[in-house]
PDB file of N, CA, C and O in Angstrom:
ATOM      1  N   UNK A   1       0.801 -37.168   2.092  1.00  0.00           N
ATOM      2  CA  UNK A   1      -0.366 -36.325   2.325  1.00  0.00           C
ATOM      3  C   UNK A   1      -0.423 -35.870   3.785  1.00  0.00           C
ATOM      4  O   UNK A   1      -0.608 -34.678   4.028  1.00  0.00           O
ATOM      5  N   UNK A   2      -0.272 -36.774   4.777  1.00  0.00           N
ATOM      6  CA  UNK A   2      -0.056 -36.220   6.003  1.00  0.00           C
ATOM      7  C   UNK A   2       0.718 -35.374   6.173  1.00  0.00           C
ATOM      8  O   UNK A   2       0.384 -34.219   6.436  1.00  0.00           O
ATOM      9  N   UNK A   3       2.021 -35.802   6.050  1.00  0.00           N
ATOM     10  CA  UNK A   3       3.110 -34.893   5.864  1.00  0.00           C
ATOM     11  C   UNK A   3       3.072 -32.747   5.808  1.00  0.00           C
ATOM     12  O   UNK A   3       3.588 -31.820   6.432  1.00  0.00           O
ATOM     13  N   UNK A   4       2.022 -32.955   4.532  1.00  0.00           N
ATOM     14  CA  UNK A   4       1.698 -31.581   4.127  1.00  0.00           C
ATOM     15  C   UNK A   4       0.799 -30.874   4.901  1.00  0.00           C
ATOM     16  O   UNK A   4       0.840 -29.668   5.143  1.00  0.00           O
ATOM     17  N   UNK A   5      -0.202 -31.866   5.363  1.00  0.00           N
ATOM     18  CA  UNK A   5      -1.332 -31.762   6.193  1.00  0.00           C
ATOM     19  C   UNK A   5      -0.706 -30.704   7.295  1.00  0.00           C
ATOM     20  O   UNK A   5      -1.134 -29.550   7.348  1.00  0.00           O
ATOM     21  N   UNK A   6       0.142 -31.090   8.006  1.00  0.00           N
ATOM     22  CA  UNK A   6       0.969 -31.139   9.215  1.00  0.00           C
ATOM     23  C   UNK A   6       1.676 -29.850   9.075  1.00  0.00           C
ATOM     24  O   UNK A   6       1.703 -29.010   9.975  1.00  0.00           O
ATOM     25  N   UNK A   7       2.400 -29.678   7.622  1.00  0.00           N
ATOM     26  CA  UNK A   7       3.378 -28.610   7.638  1.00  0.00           C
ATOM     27  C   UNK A   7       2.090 -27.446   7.396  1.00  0.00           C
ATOM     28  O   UNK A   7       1.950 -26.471   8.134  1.00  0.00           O
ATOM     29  N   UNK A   8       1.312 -27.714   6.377  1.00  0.00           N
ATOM     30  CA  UNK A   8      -0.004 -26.333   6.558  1.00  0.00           C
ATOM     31  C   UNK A   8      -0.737 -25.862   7.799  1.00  0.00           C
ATOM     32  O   UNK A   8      -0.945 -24.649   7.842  1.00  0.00           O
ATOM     33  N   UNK A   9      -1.179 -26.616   8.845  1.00  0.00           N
ATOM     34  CA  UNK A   9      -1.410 -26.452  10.215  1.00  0.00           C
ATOM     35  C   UNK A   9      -0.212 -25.587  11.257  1.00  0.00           C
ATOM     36  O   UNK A   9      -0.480 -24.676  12.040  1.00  0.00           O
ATOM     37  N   UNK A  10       1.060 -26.148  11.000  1.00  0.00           N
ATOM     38  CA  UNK A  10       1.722 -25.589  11.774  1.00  0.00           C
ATOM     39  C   UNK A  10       2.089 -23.767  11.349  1.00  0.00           C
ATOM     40  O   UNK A  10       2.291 -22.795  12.077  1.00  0.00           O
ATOM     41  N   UNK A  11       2.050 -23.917   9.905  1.00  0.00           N
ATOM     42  CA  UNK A  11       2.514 -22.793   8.691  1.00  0.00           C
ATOM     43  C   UNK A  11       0.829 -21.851   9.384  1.00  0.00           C
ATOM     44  O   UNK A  11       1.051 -20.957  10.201  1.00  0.00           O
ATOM     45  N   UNK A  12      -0.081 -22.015   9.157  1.00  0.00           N
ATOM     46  CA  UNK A  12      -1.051 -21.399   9.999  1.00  0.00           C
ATOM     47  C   UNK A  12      -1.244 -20.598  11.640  1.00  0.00           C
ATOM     48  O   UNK A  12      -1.670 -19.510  12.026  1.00  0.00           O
ATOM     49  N   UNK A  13      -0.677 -21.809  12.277  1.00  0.00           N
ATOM     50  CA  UNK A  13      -0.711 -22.012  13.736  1.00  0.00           C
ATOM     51  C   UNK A  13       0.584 -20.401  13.469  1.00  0.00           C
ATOM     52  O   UNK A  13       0.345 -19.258  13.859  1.00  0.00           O
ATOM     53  N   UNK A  14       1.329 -20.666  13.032  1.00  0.00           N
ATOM     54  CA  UNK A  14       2.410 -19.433  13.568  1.00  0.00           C
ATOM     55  C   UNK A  14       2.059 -18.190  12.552  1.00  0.00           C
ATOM     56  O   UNK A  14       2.742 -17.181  12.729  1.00  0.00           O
ATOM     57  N   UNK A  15       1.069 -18.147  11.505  1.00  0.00           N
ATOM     58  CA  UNK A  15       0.533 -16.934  11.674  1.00  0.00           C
ATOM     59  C   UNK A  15       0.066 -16.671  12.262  1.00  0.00           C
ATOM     60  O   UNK A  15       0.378 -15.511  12.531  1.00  0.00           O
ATOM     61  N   UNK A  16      -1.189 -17.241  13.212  1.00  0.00           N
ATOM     62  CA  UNK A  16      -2.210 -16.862  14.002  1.00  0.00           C
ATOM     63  C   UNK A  16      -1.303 -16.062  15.072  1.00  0.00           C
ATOM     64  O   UNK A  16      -1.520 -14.853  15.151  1.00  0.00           O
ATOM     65  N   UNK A  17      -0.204 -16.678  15.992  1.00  0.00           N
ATOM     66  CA  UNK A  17       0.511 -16.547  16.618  1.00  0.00           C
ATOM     67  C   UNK A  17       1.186 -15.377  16.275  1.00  0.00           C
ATOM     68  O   UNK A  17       1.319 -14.816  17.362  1.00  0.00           O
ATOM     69  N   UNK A  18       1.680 -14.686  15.444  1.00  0.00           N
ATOM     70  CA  UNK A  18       2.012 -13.509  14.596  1.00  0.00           C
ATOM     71  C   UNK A  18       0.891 -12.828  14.896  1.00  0.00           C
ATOM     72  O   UNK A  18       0.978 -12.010  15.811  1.00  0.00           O
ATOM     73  N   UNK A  19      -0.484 -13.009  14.167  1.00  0.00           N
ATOM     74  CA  UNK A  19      -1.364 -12.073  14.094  1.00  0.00           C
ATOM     75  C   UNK A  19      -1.688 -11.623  15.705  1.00  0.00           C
ATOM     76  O   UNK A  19      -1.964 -10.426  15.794  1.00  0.00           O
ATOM     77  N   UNK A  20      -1.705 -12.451  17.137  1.00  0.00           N
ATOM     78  CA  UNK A  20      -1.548 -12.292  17.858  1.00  0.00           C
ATOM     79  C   UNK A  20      -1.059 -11.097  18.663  1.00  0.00           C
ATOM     80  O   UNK A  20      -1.553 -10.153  19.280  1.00  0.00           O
ATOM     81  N   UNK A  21       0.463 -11.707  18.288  1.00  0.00           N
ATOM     82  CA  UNK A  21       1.178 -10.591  18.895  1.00  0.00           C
ATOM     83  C   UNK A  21       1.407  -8.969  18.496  1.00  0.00           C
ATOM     84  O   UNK A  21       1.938  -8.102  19.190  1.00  0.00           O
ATOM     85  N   UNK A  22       0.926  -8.872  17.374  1.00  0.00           N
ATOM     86  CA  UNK A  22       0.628  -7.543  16.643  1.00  0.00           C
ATOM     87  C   UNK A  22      -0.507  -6.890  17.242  1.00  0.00           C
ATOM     88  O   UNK A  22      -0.672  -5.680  17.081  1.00  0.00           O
ATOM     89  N   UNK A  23      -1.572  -7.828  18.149  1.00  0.00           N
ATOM     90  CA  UNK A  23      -2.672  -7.134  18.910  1.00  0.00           C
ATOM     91  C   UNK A  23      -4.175  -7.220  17.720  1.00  0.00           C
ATOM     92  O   UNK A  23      -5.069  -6.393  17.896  1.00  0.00           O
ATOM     93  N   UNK A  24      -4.298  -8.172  16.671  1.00  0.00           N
ATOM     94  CA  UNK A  24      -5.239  -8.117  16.124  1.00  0.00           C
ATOM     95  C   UNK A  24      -6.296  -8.607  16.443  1.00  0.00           C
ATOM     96  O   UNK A  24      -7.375  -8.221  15.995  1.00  0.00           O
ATOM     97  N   UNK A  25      -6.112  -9.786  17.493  1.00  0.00           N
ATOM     98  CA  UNK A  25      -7.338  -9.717  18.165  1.00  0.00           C
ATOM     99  C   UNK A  25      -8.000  -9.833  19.203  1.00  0.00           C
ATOM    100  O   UNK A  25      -8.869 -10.559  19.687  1.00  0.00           O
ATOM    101  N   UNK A  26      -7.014  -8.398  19.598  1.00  0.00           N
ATOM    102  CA  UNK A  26      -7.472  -7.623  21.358  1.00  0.00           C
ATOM    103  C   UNK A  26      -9.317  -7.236  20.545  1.00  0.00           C
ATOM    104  O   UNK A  26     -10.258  -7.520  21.286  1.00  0.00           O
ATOM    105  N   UNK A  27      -9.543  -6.862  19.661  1.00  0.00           N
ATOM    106  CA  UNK A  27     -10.811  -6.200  19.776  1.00  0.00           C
ATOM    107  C   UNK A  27     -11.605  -6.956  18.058  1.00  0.00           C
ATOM    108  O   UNK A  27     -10.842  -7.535  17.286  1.00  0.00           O
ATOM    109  N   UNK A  28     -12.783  -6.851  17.786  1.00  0.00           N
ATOM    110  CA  UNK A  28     -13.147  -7.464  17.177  1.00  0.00           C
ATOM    111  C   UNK A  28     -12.967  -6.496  15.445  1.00  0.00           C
ATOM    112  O   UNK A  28     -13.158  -5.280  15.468  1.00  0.00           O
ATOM    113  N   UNK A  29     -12.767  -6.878  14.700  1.00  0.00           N
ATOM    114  CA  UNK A  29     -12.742  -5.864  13.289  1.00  0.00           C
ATOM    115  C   UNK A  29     -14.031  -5.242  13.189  1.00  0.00           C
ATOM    116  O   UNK A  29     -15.165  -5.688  13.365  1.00  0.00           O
ATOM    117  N   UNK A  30     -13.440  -3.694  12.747  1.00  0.00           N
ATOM    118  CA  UNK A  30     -14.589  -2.643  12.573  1.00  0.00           C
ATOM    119  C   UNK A  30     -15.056  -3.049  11.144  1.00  0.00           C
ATOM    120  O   UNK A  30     -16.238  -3.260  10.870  1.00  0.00           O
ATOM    121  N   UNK A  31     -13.951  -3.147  10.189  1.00  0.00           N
ATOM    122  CA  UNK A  31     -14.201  -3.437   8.815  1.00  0.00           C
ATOM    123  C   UNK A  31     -13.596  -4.678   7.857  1.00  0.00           C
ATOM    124  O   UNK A  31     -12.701  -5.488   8.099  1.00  0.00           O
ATOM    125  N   UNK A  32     -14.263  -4.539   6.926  1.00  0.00           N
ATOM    126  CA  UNK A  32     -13.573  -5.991   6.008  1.00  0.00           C
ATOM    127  C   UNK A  32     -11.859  -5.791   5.644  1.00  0.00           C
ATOM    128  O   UNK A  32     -11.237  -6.746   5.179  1.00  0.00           O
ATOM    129  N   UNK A  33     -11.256  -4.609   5.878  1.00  0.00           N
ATOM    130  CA  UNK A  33      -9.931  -4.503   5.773  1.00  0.00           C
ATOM    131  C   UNK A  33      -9.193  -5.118   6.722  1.00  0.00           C
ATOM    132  O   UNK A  33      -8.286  -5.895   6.422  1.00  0.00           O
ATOM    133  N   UNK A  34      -9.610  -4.739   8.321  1.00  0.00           N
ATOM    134  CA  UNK A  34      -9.060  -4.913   9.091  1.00  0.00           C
ATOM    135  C   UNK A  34      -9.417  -6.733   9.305  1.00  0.00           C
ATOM    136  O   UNK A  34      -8.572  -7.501   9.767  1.00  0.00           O
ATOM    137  N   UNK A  35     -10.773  -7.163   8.880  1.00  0.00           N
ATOM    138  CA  UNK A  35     -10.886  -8.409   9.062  1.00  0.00           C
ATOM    139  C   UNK A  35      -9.890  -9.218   7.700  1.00  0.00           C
ATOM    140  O   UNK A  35      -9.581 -10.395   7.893  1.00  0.00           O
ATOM    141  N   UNK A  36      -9.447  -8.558   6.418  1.00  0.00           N
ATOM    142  CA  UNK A  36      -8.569  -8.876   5.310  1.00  0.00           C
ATOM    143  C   UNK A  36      -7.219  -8.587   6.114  1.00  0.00           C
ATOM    144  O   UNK A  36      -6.390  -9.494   6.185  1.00  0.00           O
ATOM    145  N   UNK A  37      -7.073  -7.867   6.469  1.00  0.00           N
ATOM    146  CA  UNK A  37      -5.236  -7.747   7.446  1.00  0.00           C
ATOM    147  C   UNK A  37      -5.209  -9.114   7.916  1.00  0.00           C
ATOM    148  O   UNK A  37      -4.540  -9.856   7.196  1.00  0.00           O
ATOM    149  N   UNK A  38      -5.672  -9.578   8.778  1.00  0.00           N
ATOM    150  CA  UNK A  38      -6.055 -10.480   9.963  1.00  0.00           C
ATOM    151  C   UNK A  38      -5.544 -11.890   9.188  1.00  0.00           C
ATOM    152  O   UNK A  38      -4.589 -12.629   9.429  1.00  0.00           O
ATOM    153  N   UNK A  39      -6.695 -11.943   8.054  1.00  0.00           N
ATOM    154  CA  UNK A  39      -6.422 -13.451   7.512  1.00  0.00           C
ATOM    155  C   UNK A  39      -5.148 -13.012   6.512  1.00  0.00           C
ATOM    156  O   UNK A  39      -4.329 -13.822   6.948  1.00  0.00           O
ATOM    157  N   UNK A  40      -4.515 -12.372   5.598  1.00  0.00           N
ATOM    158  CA  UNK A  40      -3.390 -12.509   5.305  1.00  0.00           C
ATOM    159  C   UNK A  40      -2.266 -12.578   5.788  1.00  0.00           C
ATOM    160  O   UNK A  40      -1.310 -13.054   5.176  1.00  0.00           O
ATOM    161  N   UNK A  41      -2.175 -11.828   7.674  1.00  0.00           N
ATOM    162  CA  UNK A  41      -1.047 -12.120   8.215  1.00  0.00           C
ATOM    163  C   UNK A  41      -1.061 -13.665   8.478  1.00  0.00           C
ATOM    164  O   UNK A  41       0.015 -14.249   8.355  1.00  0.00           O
ATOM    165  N   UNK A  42      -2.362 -14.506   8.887  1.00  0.00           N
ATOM    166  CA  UNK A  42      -2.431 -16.228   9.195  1.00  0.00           C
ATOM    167  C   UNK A  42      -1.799 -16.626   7.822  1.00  0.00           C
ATOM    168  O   UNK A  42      -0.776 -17.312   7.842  1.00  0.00           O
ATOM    169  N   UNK A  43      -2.203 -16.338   6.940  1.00  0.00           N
ATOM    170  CA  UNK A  43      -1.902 -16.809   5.863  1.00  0.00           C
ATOM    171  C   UNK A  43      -0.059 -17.170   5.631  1.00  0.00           C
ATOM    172  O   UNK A  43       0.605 -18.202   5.544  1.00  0.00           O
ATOM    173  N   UNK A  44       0.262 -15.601   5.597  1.00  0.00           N
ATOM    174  CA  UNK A  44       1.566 -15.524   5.281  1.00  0.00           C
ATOM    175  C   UNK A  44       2.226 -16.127   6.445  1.00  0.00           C
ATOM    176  O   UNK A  44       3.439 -16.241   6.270  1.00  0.00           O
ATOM    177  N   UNK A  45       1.682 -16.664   7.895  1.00  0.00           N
ATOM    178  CA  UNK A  45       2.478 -17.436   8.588  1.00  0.00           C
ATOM    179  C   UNK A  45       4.156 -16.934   8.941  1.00  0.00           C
ATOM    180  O   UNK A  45       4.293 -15.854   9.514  1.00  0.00           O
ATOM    181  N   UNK A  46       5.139 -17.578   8.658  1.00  0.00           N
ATOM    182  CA  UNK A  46       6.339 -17.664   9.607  1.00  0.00           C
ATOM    183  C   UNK A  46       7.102 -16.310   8.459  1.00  0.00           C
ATOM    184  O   UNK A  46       8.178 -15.815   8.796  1.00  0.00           O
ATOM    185  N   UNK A  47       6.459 -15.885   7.258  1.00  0.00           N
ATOM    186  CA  UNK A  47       7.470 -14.959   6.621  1.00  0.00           C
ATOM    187  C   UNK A  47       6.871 -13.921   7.784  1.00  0.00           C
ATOM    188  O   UNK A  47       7.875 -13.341   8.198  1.00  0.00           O
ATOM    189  N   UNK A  48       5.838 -13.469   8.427  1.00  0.00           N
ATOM    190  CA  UNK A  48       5.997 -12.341   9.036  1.00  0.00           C
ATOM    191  C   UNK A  48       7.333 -12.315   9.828  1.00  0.00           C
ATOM    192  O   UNK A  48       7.780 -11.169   9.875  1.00  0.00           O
ATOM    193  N   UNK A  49       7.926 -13.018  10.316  1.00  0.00           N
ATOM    194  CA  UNK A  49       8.933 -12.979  11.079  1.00  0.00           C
ATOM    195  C   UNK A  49      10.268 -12.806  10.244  1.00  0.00           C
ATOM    196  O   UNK A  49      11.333 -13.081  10.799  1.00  0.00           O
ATOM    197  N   UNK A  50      10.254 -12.336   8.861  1.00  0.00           N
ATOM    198  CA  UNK A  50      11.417 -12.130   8.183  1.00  0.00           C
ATOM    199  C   UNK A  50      11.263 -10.749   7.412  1.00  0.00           C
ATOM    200  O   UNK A  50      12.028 -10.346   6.535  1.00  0.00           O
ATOM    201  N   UNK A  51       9.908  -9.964   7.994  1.00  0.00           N
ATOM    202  CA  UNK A  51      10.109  -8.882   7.344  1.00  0.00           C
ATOM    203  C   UNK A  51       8.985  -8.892   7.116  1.00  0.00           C
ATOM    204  O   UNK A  51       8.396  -7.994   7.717  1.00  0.00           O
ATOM    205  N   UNK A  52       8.056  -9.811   6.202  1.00  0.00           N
ATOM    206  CA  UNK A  52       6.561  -9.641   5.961  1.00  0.00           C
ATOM    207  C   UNK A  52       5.153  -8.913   6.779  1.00  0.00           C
ATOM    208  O   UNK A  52       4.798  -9.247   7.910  1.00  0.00           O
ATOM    209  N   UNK A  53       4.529  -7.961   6.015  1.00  0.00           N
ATOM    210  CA  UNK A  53       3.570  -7.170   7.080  1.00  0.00           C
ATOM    211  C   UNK A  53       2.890  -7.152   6.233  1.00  0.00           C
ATOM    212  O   UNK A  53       3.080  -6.367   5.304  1.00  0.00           O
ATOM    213  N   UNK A  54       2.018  -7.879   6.250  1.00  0.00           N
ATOM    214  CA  UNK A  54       0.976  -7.576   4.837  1.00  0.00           C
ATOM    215  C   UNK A  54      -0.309  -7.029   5.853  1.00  0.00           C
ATOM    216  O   UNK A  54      -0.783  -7.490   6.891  1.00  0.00           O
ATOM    217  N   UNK A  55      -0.708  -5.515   4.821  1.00  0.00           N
ATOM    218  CA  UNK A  55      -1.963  -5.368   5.079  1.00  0.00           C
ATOM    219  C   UNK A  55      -2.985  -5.203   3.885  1.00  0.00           C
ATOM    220  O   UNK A  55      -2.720  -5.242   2.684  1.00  0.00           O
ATOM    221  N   UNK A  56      -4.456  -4.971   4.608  1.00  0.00           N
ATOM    222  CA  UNK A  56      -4.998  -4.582   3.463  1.00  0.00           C
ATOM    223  C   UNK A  56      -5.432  -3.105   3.620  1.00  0.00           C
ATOM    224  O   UNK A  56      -5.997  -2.927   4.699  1.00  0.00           O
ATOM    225  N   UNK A  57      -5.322  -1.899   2.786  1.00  0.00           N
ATOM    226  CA  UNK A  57      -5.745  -0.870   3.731  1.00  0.00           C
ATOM    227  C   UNK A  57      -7.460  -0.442   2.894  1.00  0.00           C
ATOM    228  O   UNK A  57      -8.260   0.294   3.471  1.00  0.00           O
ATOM    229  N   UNK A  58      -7.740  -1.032   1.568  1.00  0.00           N
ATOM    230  CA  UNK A  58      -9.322  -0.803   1.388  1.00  0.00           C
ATOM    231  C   UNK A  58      -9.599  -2.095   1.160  1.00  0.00           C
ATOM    232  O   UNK A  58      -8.725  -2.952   1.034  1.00  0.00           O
ATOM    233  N   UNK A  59     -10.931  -2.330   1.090  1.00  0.00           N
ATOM    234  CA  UNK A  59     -11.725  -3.150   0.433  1.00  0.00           C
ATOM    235  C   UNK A  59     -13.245  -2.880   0.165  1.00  0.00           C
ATOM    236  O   UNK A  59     -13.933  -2.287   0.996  1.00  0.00           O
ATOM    237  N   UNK A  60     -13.651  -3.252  -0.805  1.00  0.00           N
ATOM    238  CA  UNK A  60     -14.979  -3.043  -1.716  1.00  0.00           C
ATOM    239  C   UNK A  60     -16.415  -4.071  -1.145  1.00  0.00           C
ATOM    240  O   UNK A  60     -16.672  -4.809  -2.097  1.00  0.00           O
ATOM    241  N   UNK A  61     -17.144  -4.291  -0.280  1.00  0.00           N
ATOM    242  CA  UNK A  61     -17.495  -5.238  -0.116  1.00  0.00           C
ATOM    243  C   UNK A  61     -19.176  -4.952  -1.424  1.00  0.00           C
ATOM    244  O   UNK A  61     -20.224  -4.338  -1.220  1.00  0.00           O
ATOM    245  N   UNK A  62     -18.722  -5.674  -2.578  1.00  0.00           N
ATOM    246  CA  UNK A  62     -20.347  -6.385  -3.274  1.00  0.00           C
ATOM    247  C   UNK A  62     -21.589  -5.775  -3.048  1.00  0.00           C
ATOM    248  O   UNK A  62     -22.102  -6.540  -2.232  1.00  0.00           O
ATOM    249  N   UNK A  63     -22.459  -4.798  -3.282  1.00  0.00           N
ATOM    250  CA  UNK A  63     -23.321  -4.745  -2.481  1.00  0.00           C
ATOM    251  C   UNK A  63     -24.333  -5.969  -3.344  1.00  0.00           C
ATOM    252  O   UNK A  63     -23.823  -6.589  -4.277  1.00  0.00           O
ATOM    253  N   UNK A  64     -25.745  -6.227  -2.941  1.00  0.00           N
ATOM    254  CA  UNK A  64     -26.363  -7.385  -2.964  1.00  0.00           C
ATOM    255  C   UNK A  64     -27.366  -6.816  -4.422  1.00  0.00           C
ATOM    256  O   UNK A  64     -27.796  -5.747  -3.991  1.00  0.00           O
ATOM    257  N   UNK A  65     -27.685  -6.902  -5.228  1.00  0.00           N
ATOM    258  CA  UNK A  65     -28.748  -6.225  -6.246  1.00  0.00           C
ATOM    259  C   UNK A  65     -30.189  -6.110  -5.719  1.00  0.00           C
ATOM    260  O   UNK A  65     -30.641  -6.734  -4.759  1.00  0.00           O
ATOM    261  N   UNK A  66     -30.834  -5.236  -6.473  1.00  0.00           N
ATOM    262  CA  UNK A  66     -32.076  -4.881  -6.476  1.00  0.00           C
ATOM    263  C   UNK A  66     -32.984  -5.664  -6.777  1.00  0.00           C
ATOM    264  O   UNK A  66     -34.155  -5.285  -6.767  1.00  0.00           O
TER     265      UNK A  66
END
């Protein structure tokens, strides 16, 4: 369990580090896309560095009911 603990933190740590260097967060997100880009590049972690660029380019946000 540690073990995994450890490899998901680091698998994180070098998306963030990815999302970084792409400049995502020189400025704060205008929208839920650009804030959805953001967490799928953390997500996808060390494949960005083999080719992976995931974005999101819409998203729908729910509105709340009447």
């Amino acid at each position: 369990m540690r073990i995994g603990s450890i490899i998901v933190l680091v698998w994180l740590v070098i998306g963030a580090i990815a999302a970084g260097q792409r400049g995502y967060f020189s400025s704060s997100p205008d929208n839920c896309a650009k804030a959805g880009t953001i967490a799928v590049t953390i997500v996808a972690g060390p494949l960005n560095y083999v080719g992976v660029n995931p974005k999101i380019k819409d998203c729908n946000v729910p509105q709340p009911s009447k």
